[in-house]
C-alpha positions as CSV (number, residue, x, y, z in Angstrom):
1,X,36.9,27.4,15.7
2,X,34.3,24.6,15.4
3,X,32.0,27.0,12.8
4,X,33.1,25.3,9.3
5,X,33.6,21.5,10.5
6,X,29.9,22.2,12.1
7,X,28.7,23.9,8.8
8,X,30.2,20.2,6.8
9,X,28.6,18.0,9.4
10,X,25.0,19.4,9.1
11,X,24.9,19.7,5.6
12,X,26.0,16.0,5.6
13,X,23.2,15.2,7.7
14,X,20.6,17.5,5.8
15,X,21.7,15.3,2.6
16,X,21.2,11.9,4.4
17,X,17.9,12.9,5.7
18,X,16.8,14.6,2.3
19,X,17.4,10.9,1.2
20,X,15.5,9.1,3.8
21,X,11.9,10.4,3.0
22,X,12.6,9.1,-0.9
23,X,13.7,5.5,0.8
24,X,10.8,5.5,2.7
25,X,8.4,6.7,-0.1
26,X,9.0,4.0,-2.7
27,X,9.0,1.3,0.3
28,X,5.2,2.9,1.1
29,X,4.1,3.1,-2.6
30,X,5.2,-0.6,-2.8
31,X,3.7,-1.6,0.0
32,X,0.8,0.7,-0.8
33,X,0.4,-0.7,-4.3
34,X,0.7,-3.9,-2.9
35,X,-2.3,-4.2,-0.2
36,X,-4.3,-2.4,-3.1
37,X,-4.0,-5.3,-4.9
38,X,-4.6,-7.7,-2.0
39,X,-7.9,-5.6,-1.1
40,X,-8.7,-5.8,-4.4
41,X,-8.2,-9.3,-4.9
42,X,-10.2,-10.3,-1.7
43,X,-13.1,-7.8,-3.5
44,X,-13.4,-9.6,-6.4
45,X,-13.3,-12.7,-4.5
46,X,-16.4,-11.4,-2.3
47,X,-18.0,-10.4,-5.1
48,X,-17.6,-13.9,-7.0
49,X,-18.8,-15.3,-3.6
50,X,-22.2,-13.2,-3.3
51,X,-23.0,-13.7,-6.9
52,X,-22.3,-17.5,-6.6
53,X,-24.6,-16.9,-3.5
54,X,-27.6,-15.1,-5.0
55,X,-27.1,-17.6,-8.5
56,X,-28.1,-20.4,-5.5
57,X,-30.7,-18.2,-3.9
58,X,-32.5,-17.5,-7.5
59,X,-31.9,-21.3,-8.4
60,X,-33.3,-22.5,-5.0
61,X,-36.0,-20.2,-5.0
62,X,-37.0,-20.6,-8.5
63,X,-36.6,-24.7,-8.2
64,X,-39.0,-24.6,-5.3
């Protein structure tokens, strides 16, 4: 008696989960995207801060 109103229900539930996983993906790739940029940010910054460091170094030991 319950077979068809079953049948409706799960494929209504198959369709909200099949949406779900998409929600989900695009918040990961944002976030994703978004601490790729922050890692690379901090990166460059580290990079710009051991140049600026060896520039010194050189400078230092070339001045002395």
């Amino acid at each position: 008696m319950g077979g068809p109103v079953g049948a409706v229900s799960f494929s209504a539930q198959r369709r909200t989960i099949q949406k779900i996983p998409q929600c989900l993906e695009e918040k990961l790739t944002s976030l994703a995207s978004t601490l790729a940029c922050r890692v690379a940010a901090m990166r460059s910054r580290c990079q710009v801060f051991e140049s600026g460091a060896t520039d010194t170094g050189q400078r230092v030991s070339a001045g002395g």
